[in-house]
Structures are given as C-alpha cells and as structure tokens.
C-alpha positions as CSV (number, residue, x, y, z in Angstrom):
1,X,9.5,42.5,-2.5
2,X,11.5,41.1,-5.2
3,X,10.3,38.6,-7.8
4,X,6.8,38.3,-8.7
5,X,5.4,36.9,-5.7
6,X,2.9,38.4,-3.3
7,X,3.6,38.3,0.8
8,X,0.5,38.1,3.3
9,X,1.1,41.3,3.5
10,X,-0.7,42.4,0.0
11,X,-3.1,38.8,-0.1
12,X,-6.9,39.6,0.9
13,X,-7.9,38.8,3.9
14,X,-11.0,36.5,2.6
15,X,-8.3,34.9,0.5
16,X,-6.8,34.0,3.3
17,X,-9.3,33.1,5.4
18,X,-11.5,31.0,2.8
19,X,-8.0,28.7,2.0
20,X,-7.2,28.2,5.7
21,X,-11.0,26.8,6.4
22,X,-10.6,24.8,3.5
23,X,-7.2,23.1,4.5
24,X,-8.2,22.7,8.2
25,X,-11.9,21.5,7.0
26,X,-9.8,18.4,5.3
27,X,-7.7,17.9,7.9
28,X,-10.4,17.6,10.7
29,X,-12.7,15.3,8.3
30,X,-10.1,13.0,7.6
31,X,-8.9,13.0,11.6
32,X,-12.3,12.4,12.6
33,X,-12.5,9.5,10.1
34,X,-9.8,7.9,11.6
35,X,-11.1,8.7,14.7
36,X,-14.2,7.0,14.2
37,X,-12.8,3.6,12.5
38,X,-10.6,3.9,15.9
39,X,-13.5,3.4,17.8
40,X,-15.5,0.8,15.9
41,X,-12.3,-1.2,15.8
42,X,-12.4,-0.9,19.7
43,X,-16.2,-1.4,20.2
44,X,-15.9,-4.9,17.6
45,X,-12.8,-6.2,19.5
46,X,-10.6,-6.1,16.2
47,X,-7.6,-4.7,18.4
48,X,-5.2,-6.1,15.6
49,X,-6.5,-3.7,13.2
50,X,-7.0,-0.8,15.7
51,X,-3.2,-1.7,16.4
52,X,-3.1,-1.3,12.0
53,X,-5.0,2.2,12.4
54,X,-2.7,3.3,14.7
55,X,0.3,2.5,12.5
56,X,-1.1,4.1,9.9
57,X,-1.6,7.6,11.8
58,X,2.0,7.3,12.8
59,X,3.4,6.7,9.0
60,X,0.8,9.9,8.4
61,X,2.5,11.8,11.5
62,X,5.8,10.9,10.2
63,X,4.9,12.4,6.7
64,X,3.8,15.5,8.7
65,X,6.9,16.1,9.7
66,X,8.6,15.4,6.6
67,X,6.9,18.0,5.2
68,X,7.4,20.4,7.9
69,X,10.7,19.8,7.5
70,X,11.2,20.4,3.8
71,X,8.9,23.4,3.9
72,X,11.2,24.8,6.7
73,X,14.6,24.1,5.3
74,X,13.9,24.5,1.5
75,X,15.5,28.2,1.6
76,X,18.2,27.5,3.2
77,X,18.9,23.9,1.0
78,X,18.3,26.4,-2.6
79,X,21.3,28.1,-0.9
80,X,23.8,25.6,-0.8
81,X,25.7,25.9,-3.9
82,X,28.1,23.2,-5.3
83,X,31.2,23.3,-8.5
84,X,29.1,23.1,-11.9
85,X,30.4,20.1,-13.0
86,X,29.6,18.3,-10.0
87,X,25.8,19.3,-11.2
88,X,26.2,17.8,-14.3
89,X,26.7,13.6,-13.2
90,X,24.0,11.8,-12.3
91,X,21.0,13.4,-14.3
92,X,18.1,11.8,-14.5
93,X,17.9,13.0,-17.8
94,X,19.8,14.7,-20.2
95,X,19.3,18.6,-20.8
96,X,19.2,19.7,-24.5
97,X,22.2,20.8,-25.6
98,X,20.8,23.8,-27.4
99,X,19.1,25.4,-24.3
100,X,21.7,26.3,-22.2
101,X,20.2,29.5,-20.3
102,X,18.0,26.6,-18.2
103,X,20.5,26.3,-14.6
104,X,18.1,24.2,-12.4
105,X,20.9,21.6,-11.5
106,X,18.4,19.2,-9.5
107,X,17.7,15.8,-9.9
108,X,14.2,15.9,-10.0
109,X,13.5,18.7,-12.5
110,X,13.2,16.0,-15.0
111,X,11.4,18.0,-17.8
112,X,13.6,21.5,-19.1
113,X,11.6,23.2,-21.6
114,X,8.4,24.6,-21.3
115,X,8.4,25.8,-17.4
116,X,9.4,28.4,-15.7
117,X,11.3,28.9,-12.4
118,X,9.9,30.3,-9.2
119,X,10.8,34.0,-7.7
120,X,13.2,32.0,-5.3
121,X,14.8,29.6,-7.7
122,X,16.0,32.8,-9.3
123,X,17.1,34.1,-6.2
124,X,19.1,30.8,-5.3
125,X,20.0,30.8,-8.7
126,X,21.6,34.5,-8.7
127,X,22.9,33.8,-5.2
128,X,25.0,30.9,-6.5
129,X,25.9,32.3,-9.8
130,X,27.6,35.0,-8.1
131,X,30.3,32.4,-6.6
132,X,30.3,30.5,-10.3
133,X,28.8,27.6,-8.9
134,X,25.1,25.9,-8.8
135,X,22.5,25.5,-6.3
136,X,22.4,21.8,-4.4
137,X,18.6,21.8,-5.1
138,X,16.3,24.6,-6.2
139,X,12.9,25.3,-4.7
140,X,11.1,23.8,-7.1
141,X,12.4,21.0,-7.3
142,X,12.3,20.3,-2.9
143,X,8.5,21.0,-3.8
144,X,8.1,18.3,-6.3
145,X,10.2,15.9,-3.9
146,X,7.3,16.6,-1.4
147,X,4.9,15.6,-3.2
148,X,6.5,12.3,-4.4
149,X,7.6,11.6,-0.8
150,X,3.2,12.4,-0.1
151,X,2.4,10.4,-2.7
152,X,4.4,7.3,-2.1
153,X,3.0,7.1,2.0
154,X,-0.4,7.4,1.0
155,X,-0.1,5.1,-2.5
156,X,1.7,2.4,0.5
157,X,-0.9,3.1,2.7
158,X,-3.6,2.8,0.1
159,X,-2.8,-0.5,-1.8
160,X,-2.2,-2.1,1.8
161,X,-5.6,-1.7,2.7
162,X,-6.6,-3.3,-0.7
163,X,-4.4,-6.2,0.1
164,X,-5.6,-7.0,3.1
165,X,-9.3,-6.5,2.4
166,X,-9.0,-8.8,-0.8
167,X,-6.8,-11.5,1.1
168,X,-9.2,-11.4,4.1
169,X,-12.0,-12.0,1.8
170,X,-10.3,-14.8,-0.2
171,X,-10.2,-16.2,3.8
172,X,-13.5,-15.8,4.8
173,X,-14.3,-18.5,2.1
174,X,-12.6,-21.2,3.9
175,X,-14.9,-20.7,6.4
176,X,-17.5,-23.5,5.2
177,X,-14.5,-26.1,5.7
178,X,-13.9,-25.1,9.5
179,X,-17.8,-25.3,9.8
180,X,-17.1,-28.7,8.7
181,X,-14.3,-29.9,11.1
182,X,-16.6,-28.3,13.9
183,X,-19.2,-30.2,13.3
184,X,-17.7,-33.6,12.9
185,X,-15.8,-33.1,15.9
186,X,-19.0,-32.5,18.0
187,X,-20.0,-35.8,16.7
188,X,-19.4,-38.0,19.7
189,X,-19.5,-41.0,18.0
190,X,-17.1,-40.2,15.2
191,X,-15.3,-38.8,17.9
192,X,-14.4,-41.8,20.0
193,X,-14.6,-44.1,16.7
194,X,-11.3,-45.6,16.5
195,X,-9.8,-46.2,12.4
196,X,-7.2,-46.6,10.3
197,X,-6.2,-44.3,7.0
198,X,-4.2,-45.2,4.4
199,X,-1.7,-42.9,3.6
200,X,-1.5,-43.2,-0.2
201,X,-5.7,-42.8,-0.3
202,X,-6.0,-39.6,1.4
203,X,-6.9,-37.0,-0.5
204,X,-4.1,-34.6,0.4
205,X,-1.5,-37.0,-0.4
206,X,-2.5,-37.6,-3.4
207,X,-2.8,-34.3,-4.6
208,X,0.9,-33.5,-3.3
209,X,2.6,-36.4,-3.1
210,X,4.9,-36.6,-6.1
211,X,6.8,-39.9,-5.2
212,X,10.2,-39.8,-4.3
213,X,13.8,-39.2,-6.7
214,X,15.5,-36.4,-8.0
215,X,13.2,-36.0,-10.9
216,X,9.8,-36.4,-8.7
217,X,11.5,-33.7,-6.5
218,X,12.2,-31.5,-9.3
219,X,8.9,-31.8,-10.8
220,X,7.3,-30.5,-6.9
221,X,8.6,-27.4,-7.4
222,X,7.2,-26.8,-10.7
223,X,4.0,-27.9,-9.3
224,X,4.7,-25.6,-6.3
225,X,5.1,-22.6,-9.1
226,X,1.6,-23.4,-10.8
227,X,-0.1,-24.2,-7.8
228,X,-0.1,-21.1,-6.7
229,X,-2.0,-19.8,-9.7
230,X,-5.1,-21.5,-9.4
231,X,-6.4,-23.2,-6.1
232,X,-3.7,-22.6,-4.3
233,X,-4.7,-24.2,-1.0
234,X,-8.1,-26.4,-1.1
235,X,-10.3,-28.2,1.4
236,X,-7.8,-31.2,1.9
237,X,-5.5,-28.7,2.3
238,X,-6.7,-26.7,4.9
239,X,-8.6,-29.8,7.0
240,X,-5.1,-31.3,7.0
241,X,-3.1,-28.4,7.9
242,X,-5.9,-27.6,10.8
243,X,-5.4,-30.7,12.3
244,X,-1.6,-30.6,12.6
245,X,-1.8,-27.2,13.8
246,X,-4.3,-28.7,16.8
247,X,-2.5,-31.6,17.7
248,X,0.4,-29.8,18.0
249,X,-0.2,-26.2,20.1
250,X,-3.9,-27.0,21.6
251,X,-4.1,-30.7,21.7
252,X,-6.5,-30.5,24.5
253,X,-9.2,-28.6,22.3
254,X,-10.2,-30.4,19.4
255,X,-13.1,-27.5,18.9
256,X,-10.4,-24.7,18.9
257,X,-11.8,-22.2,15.9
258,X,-8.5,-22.5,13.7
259,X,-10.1,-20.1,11.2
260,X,-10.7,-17.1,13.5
261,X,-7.3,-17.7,14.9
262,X,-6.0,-16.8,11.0
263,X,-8.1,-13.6,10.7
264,X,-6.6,-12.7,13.8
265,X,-3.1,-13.7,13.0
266,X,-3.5,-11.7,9.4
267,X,-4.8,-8.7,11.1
268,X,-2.1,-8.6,13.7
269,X,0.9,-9.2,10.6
270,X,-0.8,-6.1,9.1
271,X,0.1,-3.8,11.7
272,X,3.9,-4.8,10.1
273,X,3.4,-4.6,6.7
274,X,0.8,-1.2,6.5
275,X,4.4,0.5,8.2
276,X,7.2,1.7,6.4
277,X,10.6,0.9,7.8
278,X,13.9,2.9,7.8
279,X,15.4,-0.2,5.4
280,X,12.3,0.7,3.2
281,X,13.1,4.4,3.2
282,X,16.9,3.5,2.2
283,X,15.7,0.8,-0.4
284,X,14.0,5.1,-1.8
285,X,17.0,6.1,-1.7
286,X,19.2,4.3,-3.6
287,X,16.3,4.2,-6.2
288,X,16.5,7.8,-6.4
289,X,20.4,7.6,-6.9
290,X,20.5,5.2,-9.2
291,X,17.8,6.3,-11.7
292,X,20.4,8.1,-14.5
293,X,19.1,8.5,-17.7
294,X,20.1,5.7,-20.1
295,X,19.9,3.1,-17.6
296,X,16.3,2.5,-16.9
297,X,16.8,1.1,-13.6
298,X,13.0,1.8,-13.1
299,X,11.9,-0.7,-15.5
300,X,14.2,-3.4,-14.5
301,X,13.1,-2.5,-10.7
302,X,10.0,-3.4,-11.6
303,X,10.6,-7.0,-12.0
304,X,11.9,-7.5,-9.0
305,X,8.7,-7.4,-6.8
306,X,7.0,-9.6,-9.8
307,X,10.2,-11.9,-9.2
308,X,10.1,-12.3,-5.5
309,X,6.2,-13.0,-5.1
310,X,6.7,-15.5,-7.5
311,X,9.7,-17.1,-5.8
312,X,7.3,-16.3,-2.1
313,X,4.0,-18.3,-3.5
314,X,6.3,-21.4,-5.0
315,X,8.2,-22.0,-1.6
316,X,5.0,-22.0,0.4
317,X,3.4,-24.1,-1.6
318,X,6.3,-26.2,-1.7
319,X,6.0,-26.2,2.0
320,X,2.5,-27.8,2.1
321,X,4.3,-30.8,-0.3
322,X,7.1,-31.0,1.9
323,X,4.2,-31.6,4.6
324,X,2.9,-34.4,2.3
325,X,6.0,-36.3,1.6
326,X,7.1,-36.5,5.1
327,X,3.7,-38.4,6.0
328,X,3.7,-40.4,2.6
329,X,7.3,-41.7,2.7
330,X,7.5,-42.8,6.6
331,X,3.8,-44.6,6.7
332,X,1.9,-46.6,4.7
333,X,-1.1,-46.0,6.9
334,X,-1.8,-44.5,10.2
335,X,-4.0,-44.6,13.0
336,X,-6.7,-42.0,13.2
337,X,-6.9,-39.1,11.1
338,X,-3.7,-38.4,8.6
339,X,-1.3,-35.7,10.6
340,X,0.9,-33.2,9.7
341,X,3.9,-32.2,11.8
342,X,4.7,-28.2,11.5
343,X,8.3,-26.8,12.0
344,X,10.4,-24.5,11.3
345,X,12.7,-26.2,9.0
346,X,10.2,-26.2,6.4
347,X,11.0,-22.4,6.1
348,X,13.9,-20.2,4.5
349,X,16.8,-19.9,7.1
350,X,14.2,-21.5,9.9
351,X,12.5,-18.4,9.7
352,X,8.6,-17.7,9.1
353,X,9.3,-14.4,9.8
354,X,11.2,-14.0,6.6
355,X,8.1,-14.6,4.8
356,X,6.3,-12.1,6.3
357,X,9.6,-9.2,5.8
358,X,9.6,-10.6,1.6
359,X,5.8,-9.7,1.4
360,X,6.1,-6.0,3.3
361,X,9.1,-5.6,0.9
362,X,7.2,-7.0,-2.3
363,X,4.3,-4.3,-1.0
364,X,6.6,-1.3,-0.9
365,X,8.5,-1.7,-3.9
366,X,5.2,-2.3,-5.8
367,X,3.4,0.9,-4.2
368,X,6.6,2.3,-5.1
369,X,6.5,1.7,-8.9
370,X,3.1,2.4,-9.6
371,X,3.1,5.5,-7.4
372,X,6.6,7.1,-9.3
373,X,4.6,6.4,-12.5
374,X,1.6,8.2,-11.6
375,X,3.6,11.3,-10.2
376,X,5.8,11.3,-13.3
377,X,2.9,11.4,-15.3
378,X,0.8,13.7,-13.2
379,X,3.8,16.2,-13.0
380,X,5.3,16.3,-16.1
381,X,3.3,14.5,-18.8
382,X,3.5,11.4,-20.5
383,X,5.8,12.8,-22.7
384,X,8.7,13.0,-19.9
385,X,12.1,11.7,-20.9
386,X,12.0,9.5,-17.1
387,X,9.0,7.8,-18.2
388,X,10.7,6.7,-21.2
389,X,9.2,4.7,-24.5
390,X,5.6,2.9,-24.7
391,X,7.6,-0.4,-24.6
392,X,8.8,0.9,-20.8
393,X,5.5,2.2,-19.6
394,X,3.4,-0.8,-20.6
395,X,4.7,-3.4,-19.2
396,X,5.7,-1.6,-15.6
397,X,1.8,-0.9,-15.4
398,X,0.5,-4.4,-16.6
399,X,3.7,-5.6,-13.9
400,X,2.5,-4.0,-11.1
401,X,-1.1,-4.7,-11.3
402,X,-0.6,-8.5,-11.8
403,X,1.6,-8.1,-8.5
404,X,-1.4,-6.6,-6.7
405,X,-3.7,-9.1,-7.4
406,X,-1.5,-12.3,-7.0
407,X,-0.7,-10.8,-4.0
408,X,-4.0,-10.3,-2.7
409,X,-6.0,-13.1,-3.5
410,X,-3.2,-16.4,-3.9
411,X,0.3,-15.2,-1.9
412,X,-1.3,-13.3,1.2
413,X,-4.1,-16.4,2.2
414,X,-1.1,-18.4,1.3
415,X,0.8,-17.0,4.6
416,X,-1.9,-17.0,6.5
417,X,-2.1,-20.6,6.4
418,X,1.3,-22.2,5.7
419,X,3.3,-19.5,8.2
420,X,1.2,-21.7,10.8
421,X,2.9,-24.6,10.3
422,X,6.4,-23.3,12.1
423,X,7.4,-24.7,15.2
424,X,5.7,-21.8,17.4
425,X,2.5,-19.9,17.6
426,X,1.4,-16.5,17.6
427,X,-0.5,-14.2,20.4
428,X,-3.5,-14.2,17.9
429,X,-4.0,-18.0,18.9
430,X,-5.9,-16.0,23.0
431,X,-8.4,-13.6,22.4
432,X,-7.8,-10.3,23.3
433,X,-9.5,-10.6,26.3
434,X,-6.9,-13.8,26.8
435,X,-4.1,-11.8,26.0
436,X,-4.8,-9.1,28.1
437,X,-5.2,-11.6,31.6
438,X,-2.0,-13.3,30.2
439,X,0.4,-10.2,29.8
440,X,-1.3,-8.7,33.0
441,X,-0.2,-12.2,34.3
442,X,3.6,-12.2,33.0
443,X,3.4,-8.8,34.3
444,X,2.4,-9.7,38.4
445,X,4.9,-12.9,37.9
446,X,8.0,-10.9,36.5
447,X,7.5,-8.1,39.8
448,X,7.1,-10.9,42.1
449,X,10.4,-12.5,40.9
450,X,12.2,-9.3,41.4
451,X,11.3,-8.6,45.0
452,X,12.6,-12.2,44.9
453,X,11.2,-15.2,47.6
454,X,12.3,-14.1,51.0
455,X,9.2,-12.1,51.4
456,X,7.3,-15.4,50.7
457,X,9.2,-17.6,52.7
458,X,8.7,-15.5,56.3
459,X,5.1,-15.4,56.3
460,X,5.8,-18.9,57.2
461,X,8.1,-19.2,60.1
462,X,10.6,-20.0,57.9
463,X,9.7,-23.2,56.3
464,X,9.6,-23.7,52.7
465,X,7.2,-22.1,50.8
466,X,3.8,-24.2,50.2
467,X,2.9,-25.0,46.1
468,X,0.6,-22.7,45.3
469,X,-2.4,-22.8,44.0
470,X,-2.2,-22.2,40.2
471,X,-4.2,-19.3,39.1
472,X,-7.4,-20.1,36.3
473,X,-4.8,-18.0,33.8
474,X,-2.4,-20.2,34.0
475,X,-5.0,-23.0,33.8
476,X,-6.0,-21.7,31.0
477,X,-2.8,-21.4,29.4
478,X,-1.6,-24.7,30.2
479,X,-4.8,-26.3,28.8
480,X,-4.5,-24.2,25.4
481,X,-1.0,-25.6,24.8
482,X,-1.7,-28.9,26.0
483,X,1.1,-28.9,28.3
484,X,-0.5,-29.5,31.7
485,X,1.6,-30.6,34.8
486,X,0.9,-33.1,37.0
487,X,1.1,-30.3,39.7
488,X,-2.0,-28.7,38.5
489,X,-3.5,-32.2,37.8
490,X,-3.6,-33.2,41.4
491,X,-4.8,-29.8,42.2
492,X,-7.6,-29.2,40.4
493,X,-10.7,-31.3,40.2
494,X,-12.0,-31.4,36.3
495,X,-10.1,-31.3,33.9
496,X,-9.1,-27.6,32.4
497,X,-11.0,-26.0,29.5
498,X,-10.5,-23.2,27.1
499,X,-13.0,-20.7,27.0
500,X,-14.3,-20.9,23.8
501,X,-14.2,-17.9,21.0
502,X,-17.5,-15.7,20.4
C-alpha cells in the first residue's frame, strides 16, 4: 500500500472490534434516547413536541446521509483537478508567501503551516500535479467540511431546545393570571353583572396608549423597542389580549383555557423552527462563498441576527399598542369589559407567519455563528487567521449570546401571545383528541362529496334529501367558534358545549 496508512488488512482484529462496539454502543444509546422521549411524549399527550422529536430525527437522518455521502465521494472529489490560478481567488485566507511547497488549494484548509497532509491528499495531489493543475478539494479538507456541516445540525438542534425550554418557562408564569380570569368568570354574579369601563382608566390603555399625532406615534415605537427589554407583556396585557382572543374565535366559551392553548400553539411552531430548510442550507452557502479573507463577512454576519430580533420584539410590541390605540381613539368608554379586536393587518405584509419564518431564521443564523466559532477554534486554534483579531472574536461571542437569551425569555413568549391576535386560529386551539375526531371528520365529509349525492338521494325514492342530523363533531366545532346555525339550533335541544381541557 502506498503512503503511510494501514488497510484492515494489517489492523488487529480486537482493534477493530473494540471501535465498532464503541461507535454502535453510541449510536444505539442515543436512538433509544430518542426512542424513549418518543414515547413519553406519546404517553403525556404532548403530540406537538413528539411531532418536534420527529423533526429532529429527520434533520439527524439527513445529516446521516450527508455524511455518507461525503465519505463515499471524497476520493473521487480529491480527483477533480482545476487550472492553478483558478485555486488561487477566493481564499479564505491568504497563504504565506514564503511557503510555497504547501498545494492544498481548498477553501477550508484555513491554517498552512504546521500540519501535514494525509496519504491521499498526496495522492490527489500527485495525480493533479501531473496535468499542472490543482485538486478541487483535498481529502482533508471534505473531512473538516464534515464535521462543520455535524457541528452546525447538532449546535441548531441544540440551542432550539434551549429556546423553547426557556420561552416555555418564561410562559408557564402567566399561568397565575389565567387562574385569575378562570376564576372570576365562574363567578356568576360578576358574570351576569352588567358595567361600564372607561377607556382612558383601564390599565392597559394607559400603559400603551400614547395619544394620538405624529410625534405620539413616533415616540410608540421607541416604547415598542424598550418594552421588549423588561416586562415585555404584563398582566393587563395578557387579560386583555385573552379576552379579545375569546370573543372573537370561542365566544360561546368564556372558560376556554387560553394559556394551555399557547403551550400548545408554541410546541406545534417548534416542530418549524427545530427544522432546517433548503433556504437555510443556501443562506450556508453563500456564507461559505463569501467568507474571503480581508472582508470579515463573519463579523458583520453577526449583526444581522442581533439586528432582526431587535426589529421582531419592537414590531410585536408595537402590535399590542396598535391594539390600544384602536380601542382608546374610537371610545371613551364601553360596555362590559374593554376588548380588543385581533387581525391580520396588525402584522408585516398581513402575515403572522412571517414572524414565525424571522425567528427560525434569527435561530439558524445564530446557531450558525457561534457554531463556526467553536469549530474554528476547536480545529485550528485561536490563533487562526479566519478567526481574526480579539476585537472580532469578542464581540461575535458576547453577540450571539445576548441573541440567545433575548430570544428565549422576551421575543419567543412575545409570539406566543401577540401572533394570536391575527385574524385566524391555529389547530392547537382542539385538543389532540379534538383534532383527531375533526380531521377524521374532514376526512369522511371530503369521500362523501366525491362519490357525490346521487347515492343519497335514491335511498329515498327520489325526493330530496332530508337535513341531516349534525354530528356532536360538528357540534362541537360550531360551538368552539361561536358560529352556530340556526339549523343545528332547531335540532338540538341544549345548547352546545365544549368539552373542557384536562
């Protein structure tokens, strides 16, 4: 064999053996692991976040293959040799000029002195030499790709989880306030208690309500921007909120548990955000290709995610004073309790969703950064020419951590609440057990419609077909919404309820 490598052939069999248990050992525990969270997911009801876990083991099957794939094609890609001066543009960094017997031509053998090149980077090496030419990528450097691209999956994967656990917790401690609401509105009395607010007095007006004029409106959105430093939504904030949200998708069911409904709503977004997309994978890409030396793209890059979770946290806030002025400059004072009406115009482009696609991004390019600095530094020092000067390394770290936590504990809850003010709801507002009887419903509906109504209509003789009976589902449904026909008035005898959440 040439080079100073050593085949199977001459490797001890215990060798062998004892690093094959070990890999497979890993690789069981951690599928088990997964296996097991799987099934206390399942056993809890939490099918958002089994929906998560399974997201997760397909980004991890994806990285499998990946790295199949580079392990299988990293010969043949060493092999592909390309005009020297082509192999010169583009460097991440510069090689010394006085060491010219160095020929790795790759752009990720960032560091040039002090290592040497494997038996087949030689061997790609020699095999493109021959022609006067340079190989595309040597062997070493497809390896050290790998491992970024490992990295970066599980450094995604990682600070998701962290996100979510921290945002979920900063949400569990609104709980006191639903308690609240549930508890007054069991209160017959207060119940059927008719009043009058003033608009001007309520507590949430006066803590967004700005007045009205171009100065009052730009002094909102600086507001907006501090607000979502420090108590970013408070009690007034979320009673009134909840109540909008009520009144306007479950009208019928004052005791509807609005907090659950968010944990459920969160964990169902997660199964989005834990993923990475193919516009993810290109946004790597063009990182990649535009990170020359002298340019330090990957410090400016890292303002970007600071830049946009800033811009994410003031617009939602600005959302919930949007909600305020609406009420305060249309009424003096109102009947009942003060409410909010959600739509979608409050939102960029009409769009919730675009809120929820800023925060995945914001995620990715954050896991991003921190986990390109911790493979530069693992694999070539913190001496490496890519991670540049003190003055670049410090602030990208103190950048990227300051993300994470605004993320977690202000911009994340901050969703959770204000993306419930659009026009529309989400399928976390059923159960699971709800949403399973509804799609199995909108299932048996859509195959009735296709084998269309002449079936229907001959079972009797011809005439038109009775009204039937509406199902409890649809009941169900129709009572949730607050939209119940007069149809399924007349046919049913009390009056529809929802079944409550456990």
């Amino acid at each position: 064999m040439a080079g100073g490598g050593t085949t199977l052939e001459y490797t001890p069999t215990w060798v062998v053996a004892l690093v094959c248990s070990v890999i497979v050992s890993i690789s069981f525990a951690v599928e088990r692991g997964l296996h097991r969270a799987g099934k206390h997911f399942d056993k809890n009801n939490q099918k958002q976040l089994s929906g998560a876990l399974q997201k997760v083991k397909e980004e991890l099957m994806l990285l499998g293959f990946i790295s199949l794939l580079l392990s299988v094609s990293q010969s043949r890609i060493a092999k592909i040799c390309i005009s020297k001066e082509l192999s010169e543009k583009l460097l991440p960094c510069k090689k010394p000029k006085e060491d010219k017997s160095l020929n790795d031509n790759s752009h990720f053998q960032l560091s040039f002195t002090g290592r040497h090149l494997l038996a087949g980077d030689s061997a790609a090496g020699d095999y493109c030499s021959q022609k006067g030419k340079a190989p595309l990528m040597s062997i070493s450097a497809l390896h050290e790709l790998h491992i970024f691209i490992f990295v970066l999956a599980i450094a995604h994967i990682i600070f998701c989880l962290l996100t979510i656990l921290f945002g979920t917790m900063k949400i569990m401690q609104w709980r006191k306030w639903e308690d609240k609401v549930l508890e007054k509105d069991y209160n017959a009395d207060e119940v059927i208690q008719q009043k009058y607010t003033a608009v001007r007095e309520h507590d949430f007006i006066r803590g967004r309500f700005l007045g009205v004029g171009k100065a009052d409106a730009c002094f909102g959105w600086v507001h907006s921007f501090m607000k979502q430093f420090l108590a970013s939504v408070n009690e007034s904030d979320y009673i009134t909120m909840r109540l909008g949200f009520v009144t306007t998708h479950c009208k019928t069911n004052p005791k509807f548990n609005f907090h659950k409904y968010l944990i459920r709503a969160l964990n169902s977004d997660f199964k989005k955000v834990v993923g990475i997309s193919w516009y993810l994978w290109v946004f790597v890409v063009l990182f990649l290709l535009l990170n020359i030396a002298a340019w330090h793209v990957y410090f400016w890059l890292a303002f970007l995610p600071l830049i946009l979770l800033l811009a994410v946290g003031m617009k939602l806030e600005h959302i919930i004073t949007d909600l305020a002025h609406e009420v305060a400059e249309k009424h003096i004072a109102v009947e009942g309790d003060l409410v909010v009406r959600p739509s979608d115009d409050l939102f960029w482009f009409k769009s919730p969703r675009l809120v929820l696609f800023l925060i995945h991004f914001i995620l990715f390019q954050n896991s991003f950064e921190l986990a390109f600095i911790f493979f530069i530094f693992a694999q070539y020092g913190f001496d490496s020419c890519i991670m540049g000067q003190v003055k670049f390394i410090i602030p990208r770290l103190v950048i990227g951590v300051l993300v994470q936590l605004l993320c977690s504990y202000s911009t994340l809850p901050l969703y959770a609440l204000v993306a419930q003010m659009g026009s529309s709801f989400k399928g976390a507002i059923f159960t699971d057990q709800a949403q399973q009887q509804i799609a199995g419903w909108a299932k048996s509906a859509k195959m009735a419609k296709k084998k269309g109504s002449t079936h229907a209509g001959s079972s009797h003789g011809g005439s038109p077909n009775p009204v039937a009976t509406p199902s409890p589902r649809s009941i169900q449904l129709q009572s949730l919404l607050g939209k119940g026909s007069s149809q399924q008035s007349h046919l049913s005898e009390k009056k529809p309820e929802i079944v409550e959440e456990k």
